[in-house]
C-alpha positions in Angstrom: -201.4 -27.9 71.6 -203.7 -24.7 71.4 -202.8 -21.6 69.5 -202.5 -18.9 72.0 -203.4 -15.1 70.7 -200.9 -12.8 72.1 -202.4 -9.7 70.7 -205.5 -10.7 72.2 -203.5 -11.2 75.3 -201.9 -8.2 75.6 -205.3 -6.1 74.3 -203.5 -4.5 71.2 -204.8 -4.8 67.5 -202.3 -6.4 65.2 -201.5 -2.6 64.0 -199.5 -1.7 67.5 -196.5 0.2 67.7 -193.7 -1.6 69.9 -194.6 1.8 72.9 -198.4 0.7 72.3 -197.4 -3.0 73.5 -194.7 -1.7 76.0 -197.6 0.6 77.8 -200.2 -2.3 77.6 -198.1 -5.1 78.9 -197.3 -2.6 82.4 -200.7 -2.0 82.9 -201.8 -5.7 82.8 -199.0 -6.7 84.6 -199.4 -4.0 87.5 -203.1 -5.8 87.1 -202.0 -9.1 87.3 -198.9 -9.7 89.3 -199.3 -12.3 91.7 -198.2 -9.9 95.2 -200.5 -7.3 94.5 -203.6 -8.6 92.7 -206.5 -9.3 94.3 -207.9 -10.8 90.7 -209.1 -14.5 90.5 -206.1 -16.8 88.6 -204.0 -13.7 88.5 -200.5 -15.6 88.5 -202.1 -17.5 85.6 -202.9 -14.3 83.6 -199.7 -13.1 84.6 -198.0 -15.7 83.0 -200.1 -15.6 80.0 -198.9 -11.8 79.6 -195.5 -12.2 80.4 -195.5 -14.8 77.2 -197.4 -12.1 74.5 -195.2 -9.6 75.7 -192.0 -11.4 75.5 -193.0 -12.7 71.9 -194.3 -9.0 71.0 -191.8 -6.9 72.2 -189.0 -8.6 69.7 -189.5 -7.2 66.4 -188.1 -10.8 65.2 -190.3 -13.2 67.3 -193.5 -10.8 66.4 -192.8 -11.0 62.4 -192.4 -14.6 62.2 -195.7 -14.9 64.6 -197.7 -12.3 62.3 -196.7 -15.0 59.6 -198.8 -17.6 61.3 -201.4 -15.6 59.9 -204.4 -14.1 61.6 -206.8 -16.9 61.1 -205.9 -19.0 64.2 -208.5 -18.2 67.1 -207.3 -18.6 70.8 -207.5 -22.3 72.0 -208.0 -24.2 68.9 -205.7 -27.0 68.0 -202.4 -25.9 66.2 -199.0 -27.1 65.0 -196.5 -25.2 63.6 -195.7 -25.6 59.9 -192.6 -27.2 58.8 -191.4 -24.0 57.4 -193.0 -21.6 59.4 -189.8 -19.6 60.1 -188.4 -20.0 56.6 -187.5 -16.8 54.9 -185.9 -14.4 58.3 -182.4 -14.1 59.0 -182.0 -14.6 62.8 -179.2 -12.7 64.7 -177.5 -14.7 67.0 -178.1 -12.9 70.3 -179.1 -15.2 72.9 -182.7 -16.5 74.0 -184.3 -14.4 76.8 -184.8 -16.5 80.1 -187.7 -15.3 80.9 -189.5 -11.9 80.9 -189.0 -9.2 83.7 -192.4 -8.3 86.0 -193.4 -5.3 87.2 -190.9 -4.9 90.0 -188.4 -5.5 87.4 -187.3 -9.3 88.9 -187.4 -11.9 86.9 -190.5 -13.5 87.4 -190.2 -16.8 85.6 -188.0 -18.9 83.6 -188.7 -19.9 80.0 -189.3 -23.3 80.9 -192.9 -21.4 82.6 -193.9 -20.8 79.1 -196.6 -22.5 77.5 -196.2 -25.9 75.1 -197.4 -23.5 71.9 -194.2 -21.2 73.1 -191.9 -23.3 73.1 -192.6 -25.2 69.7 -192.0 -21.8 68.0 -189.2 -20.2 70.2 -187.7 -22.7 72.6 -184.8 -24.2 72.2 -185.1 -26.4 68.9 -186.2 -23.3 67.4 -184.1 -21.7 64.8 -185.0 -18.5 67.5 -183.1 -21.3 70.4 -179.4 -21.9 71.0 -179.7 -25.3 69.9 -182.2 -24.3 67.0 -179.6 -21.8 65.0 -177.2 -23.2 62.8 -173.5 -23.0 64.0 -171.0 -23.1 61.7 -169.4 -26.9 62.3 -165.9 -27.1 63.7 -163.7 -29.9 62.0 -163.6 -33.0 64.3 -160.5 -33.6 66.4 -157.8 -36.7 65.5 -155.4 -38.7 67.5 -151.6 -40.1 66.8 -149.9 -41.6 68.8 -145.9 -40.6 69.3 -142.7 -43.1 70.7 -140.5 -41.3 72.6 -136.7 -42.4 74.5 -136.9 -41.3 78.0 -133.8 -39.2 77.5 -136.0 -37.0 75.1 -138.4 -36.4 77.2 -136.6 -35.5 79.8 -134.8 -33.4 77.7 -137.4 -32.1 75.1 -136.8 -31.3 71.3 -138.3 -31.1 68.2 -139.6 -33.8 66.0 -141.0 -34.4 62.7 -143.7 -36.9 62.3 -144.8 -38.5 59.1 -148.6 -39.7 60.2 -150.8 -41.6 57.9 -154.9 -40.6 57.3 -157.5 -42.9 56.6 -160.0 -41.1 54.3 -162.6 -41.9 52.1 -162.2 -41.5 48.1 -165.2 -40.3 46.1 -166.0 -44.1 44.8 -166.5 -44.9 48.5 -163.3 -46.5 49.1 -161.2 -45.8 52.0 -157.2 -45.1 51.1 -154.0 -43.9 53.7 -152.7 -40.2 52.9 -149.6 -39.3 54.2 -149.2 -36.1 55.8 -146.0 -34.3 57.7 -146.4 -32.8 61.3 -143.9 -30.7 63.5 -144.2 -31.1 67.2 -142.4 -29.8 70.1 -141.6 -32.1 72.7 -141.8 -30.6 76.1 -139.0 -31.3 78.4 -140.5 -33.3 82.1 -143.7 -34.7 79.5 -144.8 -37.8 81.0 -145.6 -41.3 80.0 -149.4 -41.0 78.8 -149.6 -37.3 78.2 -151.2 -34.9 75.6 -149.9 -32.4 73.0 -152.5 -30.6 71.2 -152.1 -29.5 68.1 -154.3 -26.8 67.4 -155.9 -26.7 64.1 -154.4 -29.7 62.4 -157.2 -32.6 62.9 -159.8 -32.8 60.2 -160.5 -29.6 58.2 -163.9 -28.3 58.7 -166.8 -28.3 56.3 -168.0 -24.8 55.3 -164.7 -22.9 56.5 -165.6 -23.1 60.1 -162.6 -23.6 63.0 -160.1 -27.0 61.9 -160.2 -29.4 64.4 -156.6 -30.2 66.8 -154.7 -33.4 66.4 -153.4 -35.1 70.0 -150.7 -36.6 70.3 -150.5 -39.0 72.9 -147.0 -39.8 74.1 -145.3 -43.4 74.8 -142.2 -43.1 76.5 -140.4 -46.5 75.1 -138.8 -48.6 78.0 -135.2 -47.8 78.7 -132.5 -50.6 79.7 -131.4 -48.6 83.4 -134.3 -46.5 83.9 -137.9 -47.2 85.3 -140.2 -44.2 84.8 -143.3 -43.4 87.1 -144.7 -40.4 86.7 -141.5 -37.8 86.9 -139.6 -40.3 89.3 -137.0 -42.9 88.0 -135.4 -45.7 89.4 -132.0 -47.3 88.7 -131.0 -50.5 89.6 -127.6 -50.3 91.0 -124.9 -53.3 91.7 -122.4 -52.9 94.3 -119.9 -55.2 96.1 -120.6 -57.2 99.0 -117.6 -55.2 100.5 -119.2 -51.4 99.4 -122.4 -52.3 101.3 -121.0 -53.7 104.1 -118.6 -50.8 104.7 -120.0 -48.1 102.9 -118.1 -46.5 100.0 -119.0 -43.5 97.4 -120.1 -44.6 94.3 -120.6 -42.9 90.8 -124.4 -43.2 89.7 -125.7 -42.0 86.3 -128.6 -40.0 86.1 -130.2 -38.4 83.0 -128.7 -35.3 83.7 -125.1 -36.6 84.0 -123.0 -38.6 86.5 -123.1 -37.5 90.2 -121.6 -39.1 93.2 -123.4 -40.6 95.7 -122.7 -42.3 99.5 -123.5 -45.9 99.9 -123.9 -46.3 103.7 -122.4 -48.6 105.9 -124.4 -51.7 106.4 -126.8 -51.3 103.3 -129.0 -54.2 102.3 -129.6 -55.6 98.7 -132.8 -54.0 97.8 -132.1 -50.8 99.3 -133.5 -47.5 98.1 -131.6 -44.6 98.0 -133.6 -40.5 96.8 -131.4 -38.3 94.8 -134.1 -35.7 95.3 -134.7 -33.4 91.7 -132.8 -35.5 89.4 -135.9 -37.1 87.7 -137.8 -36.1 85.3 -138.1 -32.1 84.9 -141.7 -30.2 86.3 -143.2 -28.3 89.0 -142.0 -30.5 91.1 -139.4 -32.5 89.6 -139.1 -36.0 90.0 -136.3 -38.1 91.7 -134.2 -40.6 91.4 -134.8 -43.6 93.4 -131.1 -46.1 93.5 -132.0 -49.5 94.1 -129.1 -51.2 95.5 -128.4 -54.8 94.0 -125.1 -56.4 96.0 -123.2 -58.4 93.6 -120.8 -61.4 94.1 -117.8 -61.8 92.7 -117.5 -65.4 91.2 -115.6 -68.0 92.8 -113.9 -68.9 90.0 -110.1 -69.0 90.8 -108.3 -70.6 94.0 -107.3 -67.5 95.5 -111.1 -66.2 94.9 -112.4 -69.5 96.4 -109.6 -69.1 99.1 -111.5 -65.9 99.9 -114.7 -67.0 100.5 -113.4 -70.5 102.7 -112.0 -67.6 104.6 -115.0 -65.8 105.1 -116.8 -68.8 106.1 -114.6 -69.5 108.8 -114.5 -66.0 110.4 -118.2 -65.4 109.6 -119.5 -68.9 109.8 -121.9 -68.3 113.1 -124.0 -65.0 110.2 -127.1 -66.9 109.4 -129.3 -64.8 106.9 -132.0 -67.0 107.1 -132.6 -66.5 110.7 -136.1 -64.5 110.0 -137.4 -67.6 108.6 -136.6 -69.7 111.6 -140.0 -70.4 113.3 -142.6 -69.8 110.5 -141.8 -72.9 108.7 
């Protein structure tokens, strides 16, 4: 790339004061701007201005150019020295976006600047966002946590012995044990997150700890089905409850309630008990499956029952949808 001469530029010896660059760059940029000028390659001059102006005007980005040295001659072939920049403590403001023209708009973005520019004060610079060195956060962990379904519905506290692979200063790798305390939410899901904040890996330097997740398995419960905040229950009832309708006792996870089996329900059947999932904005429900159950012929008077039945309700075929597909 060629070296590019901003005092030479801007028309100011290497002596200027910051007003003698100030009052130079307006006059070249009235000269120069692209409306107004009547020059020939005026936006290209322009451009070349706005560049020496935004290095000179930062007493920062001017020292560590003046250490360049003033040897270098406008358009000969240059590359920055390894080290260049070593030696100047950089604050951290951030990198202008581009230098304001004489109507005081913007009239470029940095990425208009020249290849010379940017290998001195674009971003890989230690002038550059990405260029200055950030103090390194720790990295964050994971876990994994087994929770019953009545917890979290529920919520509560829970103290979690968790194991951490690290590496030994001979190279080999051992398991530390280490104690966590974590609130369970009541209404957390199957699946979700719980940040803790500051208790992943510790972070080199003294900068910001990294958060361990915790990433929650509800374990499967023998009369519940969870999806999402809902819950389903399988429920049996007699052949004599569905056919008639009765009221029935149903558990839920918040306790017992009573609920009206209608007249003529079907095996399969789903009945809402609207709110009595899982707690949130909104709650889940609770979704009764009805399941009709037999009683077992396993006595005369029960097997009298049934030759009963047959007799009255001999002409009921529940097989009648299949009739005709076969």
């Amino acid at each position: 790339m060629e070296y590019r001469d901003y005092y030479s530029v801007l028309g100011v010896a290497r002596t200027a004061t910051g007003e003698d660059i100030k009052k130079s760059y307006r006059r070249l940029a009235r000269k120069y701007h692209p409306d107004v000028s009547k020059e020939k390659d005026a936006e290209q001059k322009f451009k070349e201005v706005q560049e020496a102006y935004e290095v000179l005007k930062d007493p920062e980005k001017r020292a560590a150019y003046d250490q360049l040295g003033s040897d270098w001659k406008s358009g000969q072939q240059f590359r920055p020295p390894p080290d260049w920049a070593s030696g100047f403590e950089f604050s951290g403001g951030n990198r202008a976006r581009g230098a304001r023209g004489a109507g005081g708009a913007h009239a470029f973005e940095e990425e208009g600047f020249s290849d010379f520019f940017s290998s001195l004060f674009g971003g890989a610079s230690p002038f550059g966002a990405s260029g200055r060195r950030q103090q390194q956060a720790g990295r964050d962990h994971h876990a994994r946590i087994d929770i019953d379904l009545e917890e979290a519905f529920g919520g509560g506290t829970r103290t979690l012995d968790l194991k951490r692979p690290q590496v030994k200063s001979d190279g080999t790798l051992e398991l530390r044990s280490h104690t966590v305390r974590v609130t369970i939410p009541a209404g957390i899901t199957d699946g979700q997150l719980i940040r803790l904040a500051g208790q992943g890996e510790a972070a080199p330097g003294g900068g910001r700890a990294g958060d361990l997740y915790l990433e929650v398995h509800v374990r499967p419960n023998r009369l519940y089905q969870l999806e999402g905040r809902d819950v389903t229950l399988t429920l049996p009832v007699c052949p004599w409850e569905a056919a008639l309708g009765a009221t029935v006792t149903v558990p839920t996870l918040a306790g017992a309630v009573q609920m009206q089996v209608p007249a003529g329900a079907q095996s399969g059947q789903k009945l809402r008990l609207r709110g009595r999932g899982l707690p949130g904005s909104p709650a889940g429900d609770a979704y009764v499956q009805l399941k009709i159950v037999l009683p077992p012929a396993d006595s005369a008077a029960a097997r009298a029952v049934y030759e009963e039945m047959r007799a009255k309700l001999g002409s009921f075929d529940p097989r009648a949808d299949l009739k005709g597909n076969s």
